[in-house]
PASEBA-1860 file (N, C-alpha, C; in nm, 3 decimals):
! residues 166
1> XXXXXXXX> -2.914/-0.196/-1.910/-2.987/-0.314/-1.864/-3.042/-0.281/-1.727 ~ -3.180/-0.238/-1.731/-3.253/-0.193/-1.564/-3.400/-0.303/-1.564 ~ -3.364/-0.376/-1.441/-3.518/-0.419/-1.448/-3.572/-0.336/-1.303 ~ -3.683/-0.328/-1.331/-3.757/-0.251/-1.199/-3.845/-0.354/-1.132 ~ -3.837/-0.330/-1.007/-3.902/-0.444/-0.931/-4.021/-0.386/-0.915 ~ -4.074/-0.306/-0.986/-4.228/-0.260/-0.988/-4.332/-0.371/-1.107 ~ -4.196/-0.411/-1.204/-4.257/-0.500/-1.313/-4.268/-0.630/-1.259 ~ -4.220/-0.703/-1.159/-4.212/-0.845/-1.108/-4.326/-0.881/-1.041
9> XXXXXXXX> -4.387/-0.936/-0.997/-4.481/-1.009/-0.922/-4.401/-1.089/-0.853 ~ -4.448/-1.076/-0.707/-4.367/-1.176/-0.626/-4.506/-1.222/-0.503 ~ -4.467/-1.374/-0.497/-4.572/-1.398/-0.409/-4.528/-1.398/-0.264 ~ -4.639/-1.432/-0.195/-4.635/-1.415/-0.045/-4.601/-1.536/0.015 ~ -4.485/-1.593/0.088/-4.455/-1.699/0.162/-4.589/-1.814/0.226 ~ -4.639/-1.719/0.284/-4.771/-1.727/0.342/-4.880/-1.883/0.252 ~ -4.886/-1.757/0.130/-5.015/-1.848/0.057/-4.999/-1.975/0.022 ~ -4.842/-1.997/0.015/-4.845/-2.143/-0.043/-4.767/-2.141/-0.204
17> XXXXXXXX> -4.742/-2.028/-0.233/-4.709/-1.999/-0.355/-4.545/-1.969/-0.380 ~ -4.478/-1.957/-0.272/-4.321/-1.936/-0.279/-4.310/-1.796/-0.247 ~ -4.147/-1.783/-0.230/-4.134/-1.659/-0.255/-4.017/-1.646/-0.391 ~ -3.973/-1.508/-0.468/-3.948/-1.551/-0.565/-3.764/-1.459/-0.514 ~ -3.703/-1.488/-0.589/-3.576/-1.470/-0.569/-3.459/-1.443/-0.716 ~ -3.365/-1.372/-0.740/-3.297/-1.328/-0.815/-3.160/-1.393/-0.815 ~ -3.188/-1.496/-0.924/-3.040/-1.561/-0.865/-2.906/-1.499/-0.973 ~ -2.830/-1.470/-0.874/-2.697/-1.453/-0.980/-2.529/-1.541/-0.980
25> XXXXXXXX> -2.436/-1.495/-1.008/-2.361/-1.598/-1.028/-2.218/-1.524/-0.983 ~ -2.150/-1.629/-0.865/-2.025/-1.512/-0.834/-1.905/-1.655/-0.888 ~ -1.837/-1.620/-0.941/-1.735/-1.794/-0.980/-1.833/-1.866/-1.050 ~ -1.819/-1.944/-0.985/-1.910/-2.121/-1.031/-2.017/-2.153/-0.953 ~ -2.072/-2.030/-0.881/-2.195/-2.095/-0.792/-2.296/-1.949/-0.803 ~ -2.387/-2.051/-0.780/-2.494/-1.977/-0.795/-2.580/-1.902/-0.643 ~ -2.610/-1.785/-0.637/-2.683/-1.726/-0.516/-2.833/-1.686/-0.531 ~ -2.900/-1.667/-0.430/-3.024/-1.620/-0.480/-3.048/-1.502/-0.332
33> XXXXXXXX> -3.133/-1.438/-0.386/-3.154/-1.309/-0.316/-3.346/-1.289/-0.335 ~ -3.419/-1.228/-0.218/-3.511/-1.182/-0.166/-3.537/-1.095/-0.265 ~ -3.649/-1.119/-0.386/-3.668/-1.015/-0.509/-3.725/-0.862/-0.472 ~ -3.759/-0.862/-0.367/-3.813/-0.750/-0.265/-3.740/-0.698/-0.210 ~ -3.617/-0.742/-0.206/-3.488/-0.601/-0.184/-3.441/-0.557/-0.303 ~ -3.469/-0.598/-0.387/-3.373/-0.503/-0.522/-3.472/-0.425/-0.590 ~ -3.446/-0.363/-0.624/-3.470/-0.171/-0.687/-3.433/-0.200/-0.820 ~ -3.309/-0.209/-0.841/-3.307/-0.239/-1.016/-3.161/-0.306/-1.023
41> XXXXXXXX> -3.191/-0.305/-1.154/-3.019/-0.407/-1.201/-2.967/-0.290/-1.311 ~ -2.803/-0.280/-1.294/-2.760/-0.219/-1.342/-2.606/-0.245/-1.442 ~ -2.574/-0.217/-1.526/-2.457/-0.272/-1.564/-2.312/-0.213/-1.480 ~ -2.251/-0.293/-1.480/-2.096/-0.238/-1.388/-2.055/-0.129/-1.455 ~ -1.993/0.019/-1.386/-1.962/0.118/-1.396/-1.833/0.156/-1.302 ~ -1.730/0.251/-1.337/-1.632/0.286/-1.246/-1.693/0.371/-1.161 ~ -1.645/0.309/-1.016/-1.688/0.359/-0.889/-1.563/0.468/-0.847 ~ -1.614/0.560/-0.763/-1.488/0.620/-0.679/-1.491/0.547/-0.554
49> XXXXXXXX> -1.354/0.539/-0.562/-1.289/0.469/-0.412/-1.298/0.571/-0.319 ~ -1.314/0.482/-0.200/-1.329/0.546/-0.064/-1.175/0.525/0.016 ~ -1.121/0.616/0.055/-1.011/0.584/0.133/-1.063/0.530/0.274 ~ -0.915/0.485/0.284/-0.926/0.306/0.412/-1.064/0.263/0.416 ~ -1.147/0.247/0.317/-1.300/0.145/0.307/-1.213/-0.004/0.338 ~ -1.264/-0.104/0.363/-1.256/-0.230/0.315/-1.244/-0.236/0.247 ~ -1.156/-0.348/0.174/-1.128/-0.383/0.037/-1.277/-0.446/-0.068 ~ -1.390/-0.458/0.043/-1.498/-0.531/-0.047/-1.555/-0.437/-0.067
57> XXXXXXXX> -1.537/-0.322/-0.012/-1.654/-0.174/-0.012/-1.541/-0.098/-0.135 ~ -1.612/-0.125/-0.265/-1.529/-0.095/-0.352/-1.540/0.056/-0.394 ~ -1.643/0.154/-0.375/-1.676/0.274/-0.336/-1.790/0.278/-0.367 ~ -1.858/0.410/-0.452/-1.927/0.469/-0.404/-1.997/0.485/-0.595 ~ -2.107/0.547/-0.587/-2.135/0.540/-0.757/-2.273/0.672/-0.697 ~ -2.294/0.752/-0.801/-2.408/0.864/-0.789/-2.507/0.769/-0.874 ~ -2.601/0.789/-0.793/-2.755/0.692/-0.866/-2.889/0.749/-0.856 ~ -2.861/0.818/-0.955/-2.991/0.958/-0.988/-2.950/1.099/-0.880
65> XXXXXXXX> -2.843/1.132/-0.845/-2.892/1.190/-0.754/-2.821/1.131/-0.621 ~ -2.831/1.049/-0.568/-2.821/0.955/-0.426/-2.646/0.899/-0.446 ~ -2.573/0.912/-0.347/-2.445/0.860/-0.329/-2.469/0.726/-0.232 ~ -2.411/0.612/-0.355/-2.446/0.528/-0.256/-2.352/0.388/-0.305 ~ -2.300/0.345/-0.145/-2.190/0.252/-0.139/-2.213/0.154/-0.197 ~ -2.106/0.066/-0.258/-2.096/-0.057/-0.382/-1.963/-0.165/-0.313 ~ -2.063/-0.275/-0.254/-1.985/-0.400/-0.264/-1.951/-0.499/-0.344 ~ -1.840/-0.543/-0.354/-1.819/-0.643/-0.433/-1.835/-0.757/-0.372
73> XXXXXXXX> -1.938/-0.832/-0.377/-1.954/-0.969/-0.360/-1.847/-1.100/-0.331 ~ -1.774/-1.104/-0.431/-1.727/-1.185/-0.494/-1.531/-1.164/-0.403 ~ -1.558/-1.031/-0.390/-1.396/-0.986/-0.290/-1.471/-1.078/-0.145 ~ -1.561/-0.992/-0.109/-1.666/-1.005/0.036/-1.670/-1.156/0.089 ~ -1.689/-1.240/-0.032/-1.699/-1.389/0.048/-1.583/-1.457/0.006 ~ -1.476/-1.354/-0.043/-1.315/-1.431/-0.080/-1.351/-1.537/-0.191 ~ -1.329/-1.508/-0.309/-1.384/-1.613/-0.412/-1.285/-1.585/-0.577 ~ -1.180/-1.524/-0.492/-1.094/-1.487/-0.602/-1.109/-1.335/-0.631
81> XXXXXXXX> -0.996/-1.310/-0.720/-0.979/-1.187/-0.810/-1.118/-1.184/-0.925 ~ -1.184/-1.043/-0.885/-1.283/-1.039/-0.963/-1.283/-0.978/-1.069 ~ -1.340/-1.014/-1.150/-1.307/-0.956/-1.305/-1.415/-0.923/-1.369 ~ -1.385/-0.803/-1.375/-1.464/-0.704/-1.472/-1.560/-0.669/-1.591 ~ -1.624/-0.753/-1.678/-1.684/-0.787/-1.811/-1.789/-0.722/-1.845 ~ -1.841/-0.773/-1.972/-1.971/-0.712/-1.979/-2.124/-0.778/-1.966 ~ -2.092/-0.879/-1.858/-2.209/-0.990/-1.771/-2.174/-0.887/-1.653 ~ -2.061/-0.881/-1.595/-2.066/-0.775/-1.476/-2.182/-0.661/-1.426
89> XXXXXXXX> -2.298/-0.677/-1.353/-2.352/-0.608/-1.260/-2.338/-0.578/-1.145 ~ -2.449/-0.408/-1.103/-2.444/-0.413/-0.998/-2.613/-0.439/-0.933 ~ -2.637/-0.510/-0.839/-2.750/-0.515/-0.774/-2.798/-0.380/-0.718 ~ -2.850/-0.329/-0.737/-2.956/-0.179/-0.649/-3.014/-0.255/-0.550 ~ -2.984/-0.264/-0.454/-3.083/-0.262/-0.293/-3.125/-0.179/-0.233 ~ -3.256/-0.234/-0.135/-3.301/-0.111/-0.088/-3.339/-0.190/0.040 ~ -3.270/-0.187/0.149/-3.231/-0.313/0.264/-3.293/-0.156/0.385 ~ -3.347/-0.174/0.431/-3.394/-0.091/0.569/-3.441/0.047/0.497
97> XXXXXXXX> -3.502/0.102/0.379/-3.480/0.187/0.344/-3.345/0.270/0.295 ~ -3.239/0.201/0.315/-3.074/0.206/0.263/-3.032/0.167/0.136 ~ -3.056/0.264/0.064/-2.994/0.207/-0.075/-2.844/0.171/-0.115 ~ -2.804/0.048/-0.170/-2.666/0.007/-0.155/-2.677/-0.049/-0.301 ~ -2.572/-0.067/-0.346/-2.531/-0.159/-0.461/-2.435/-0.274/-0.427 ~ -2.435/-0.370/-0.488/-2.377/-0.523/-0.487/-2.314/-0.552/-0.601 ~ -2.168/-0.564/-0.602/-2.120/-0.632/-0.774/-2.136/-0.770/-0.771 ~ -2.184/-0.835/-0.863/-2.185/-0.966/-0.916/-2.118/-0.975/-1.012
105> XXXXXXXX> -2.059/-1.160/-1.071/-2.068/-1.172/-1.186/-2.151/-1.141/-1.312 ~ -2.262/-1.211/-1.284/-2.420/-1.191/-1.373/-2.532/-1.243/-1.302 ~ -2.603/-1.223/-1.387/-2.747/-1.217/-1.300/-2.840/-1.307/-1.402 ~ -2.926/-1.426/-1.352/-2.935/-1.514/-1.445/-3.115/-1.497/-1.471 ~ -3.197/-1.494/-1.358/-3.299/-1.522/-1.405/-3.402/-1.465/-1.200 ~ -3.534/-1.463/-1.242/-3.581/-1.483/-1.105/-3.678/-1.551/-1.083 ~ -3.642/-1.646/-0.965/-3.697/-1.818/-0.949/-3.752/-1.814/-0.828 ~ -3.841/-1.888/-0.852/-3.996/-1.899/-0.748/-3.978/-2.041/-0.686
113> XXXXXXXX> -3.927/-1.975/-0.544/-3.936/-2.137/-0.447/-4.027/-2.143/-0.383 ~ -4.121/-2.283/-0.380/-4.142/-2.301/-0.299/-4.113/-2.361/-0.135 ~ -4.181/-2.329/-0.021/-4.144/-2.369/0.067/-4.007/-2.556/0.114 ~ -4.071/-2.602/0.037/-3.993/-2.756/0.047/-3.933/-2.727/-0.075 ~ -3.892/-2.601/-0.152/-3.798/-2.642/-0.216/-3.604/-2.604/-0.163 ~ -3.674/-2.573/-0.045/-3.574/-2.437/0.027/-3.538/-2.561/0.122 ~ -3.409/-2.588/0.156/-3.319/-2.665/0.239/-3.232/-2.582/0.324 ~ -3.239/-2.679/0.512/-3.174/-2.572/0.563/-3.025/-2.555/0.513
121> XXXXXXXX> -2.970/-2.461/0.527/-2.830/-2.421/0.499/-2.715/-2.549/0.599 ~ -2.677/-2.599/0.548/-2.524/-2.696/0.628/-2.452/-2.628/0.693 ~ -2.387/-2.699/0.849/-2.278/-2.587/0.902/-2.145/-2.586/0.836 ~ -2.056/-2.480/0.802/-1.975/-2.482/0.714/-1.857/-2.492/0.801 ~ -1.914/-2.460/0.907/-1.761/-2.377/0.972/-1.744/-2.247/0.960 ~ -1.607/-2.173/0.982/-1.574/-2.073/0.946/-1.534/-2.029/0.820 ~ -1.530/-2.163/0.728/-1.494/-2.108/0.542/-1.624/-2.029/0.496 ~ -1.723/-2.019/0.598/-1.892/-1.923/0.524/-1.922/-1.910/0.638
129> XXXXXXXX> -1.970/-1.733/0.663/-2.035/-1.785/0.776/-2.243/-1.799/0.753 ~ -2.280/-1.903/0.754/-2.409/-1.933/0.741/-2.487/-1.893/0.834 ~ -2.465/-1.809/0.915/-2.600/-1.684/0.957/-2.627/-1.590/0.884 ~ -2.557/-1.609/0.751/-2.584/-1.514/0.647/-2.662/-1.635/0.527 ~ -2.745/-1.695/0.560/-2.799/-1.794/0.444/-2.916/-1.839/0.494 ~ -3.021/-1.843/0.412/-3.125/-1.889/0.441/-3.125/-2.043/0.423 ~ -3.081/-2.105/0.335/-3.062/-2.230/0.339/-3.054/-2.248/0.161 ~ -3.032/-2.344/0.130/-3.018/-2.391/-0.013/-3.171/-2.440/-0.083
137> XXXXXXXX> -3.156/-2.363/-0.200/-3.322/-2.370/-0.262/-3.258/-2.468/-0.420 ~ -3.341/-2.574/-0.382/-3.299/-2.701/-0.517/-3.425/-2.665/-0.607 ~ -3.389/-2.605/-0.761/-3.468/-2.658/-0.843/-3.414/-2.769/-0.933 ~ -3.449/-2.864/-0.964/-3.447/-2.998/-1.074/-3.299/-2.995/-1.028 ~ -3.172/-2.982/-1.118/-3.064/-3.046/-1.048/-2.966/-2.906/-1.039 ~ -2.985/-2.820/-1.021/-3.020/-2.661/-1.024/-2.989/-2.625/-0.818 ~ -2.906/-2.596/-0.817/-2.870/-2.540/-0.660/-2.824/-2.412/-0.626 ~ -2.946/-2.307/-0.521/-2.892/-2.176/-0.543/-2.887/-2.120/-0.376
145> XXXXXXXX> -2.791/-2.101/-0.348/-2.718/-2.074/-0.204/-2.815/-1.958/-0.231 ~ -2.900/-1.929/-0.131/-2.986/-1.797/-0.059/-2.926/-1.771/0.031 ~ -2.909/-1.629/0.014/-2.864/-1.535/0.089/-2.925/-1.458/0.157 ~ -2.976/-1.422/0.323/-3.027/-1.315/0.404/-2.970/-1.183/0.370 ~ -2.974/-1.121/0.266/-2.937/-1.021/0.225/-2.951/-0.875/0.351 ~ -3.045/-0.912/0.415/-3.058/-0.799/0.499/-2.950/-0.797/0.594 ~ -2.969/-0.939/0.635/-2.872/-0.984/0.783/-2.721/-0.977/0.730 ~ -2.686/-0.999/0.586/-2.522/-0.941/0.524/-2.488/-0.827/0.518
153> XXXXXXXX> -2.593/-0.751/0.515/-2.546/-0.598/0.464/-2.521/-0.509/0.592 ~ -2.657/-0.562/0.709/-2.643/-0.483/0.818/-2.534/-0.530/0.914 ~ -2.495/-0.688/0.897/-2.397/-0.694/0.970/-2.251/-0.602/1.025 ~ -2.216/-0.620/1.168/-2.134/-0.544/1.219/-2.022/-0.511/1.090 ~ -1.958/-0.574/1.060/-1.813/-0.611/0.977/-1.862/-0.579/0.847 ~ -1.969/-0.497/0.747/-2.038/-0.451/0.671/-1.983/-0.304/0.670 ~ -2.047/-0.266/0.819/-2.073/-0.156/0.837/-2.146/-0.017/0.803 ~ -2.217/-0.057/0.669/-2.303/-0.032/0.579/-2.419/0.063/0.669
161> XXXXXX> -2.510/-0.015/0.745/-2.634/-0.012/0.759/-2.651/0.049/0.949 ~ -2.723/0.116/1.034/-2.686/0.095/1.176/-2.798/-0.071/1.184 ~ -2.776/-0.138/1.251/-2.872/-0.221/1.308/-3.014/-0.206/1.281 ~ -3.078/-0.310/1.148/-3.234/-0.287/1.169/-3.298/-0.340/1.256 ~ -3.422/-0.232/1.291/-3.471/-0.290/1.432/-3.582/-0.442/1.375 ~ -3.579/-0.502/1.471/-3.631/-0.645/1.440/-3.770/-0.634/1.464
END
């Protein structure tokens, strides 16, 4: 299961037309992600572990060629014991020129917000931290927590990425 983000059309914030986003599913809630960072979708595969990684930096997977680190989502924002299936993906990113992978539950569809359909993000407190969220995008009765995918991955406590320059 590979989709290539060469096949998608995504519009420009700008025109008035949305931007479009990849929502997937970690538990019972739904996320959405910037369709212009992902590279492809892939089905879950055994990774090699990295010794003393973080427990969310679940290791490492060869991808054509390229060694490249695999988070688990679902460990990352504490959302329970994650389990393994055959809905289980991994997201391909390509965040600063840094290719990374992301485990999800599944991956549902990719949805075109427009501007007023996008709500700012609520302060949570410390149970989320929401400098990692663009804000909540409502379609019909349909709610999908957006995620700054760039600003998660490069973050300090990541450690993934050095700092993209702004």
């Amino acid at each position: 299961m590979s989709i290539n983000q060469n096949n998608l059309k995504t519009g420009d914030a700008k025109d008035g037309a949305g931007n479009e986003f990849l929502a997937f599913t970690l538990g019972s809630e739904e996320y959405g992600i910037d369709i212009l960072k992902v590279q492809e979708i892939r089905g879950y595969e055994a990774v090699t572990r990295i010794a003393n990684a973080p427990e969310f930096i679940k290791g490492v997977i060869n991808l054509r060629g390229i060694i490249i680190p695999v988070v688990d989502m679902r460990i990352k924002f504490n959302l329970g014991t994650p389990v393994y299936d055959q809905f289980t993906v991994v997201i391909i990113l390509n965040i600063g020129g840094r290719i990374m992978g992301m485990v999800v539950d599944s991956v549902s569809d990719v949805t075109t917000l427009t501007p007023d359909q996008v709500k700012p993000a609520p302060e949570m407190g410390s149970a989320f931290n929401s400098d990692y969220m663009i804000g909540l995008g409502t379609i019909d009765e349909r709610m999908l927590i957006l995620v700054d995918i760039d600003k998660l991955m490069s973050s300090g406590e990541m450690g993934l990425i050095e700092k993209l320059a702004a």
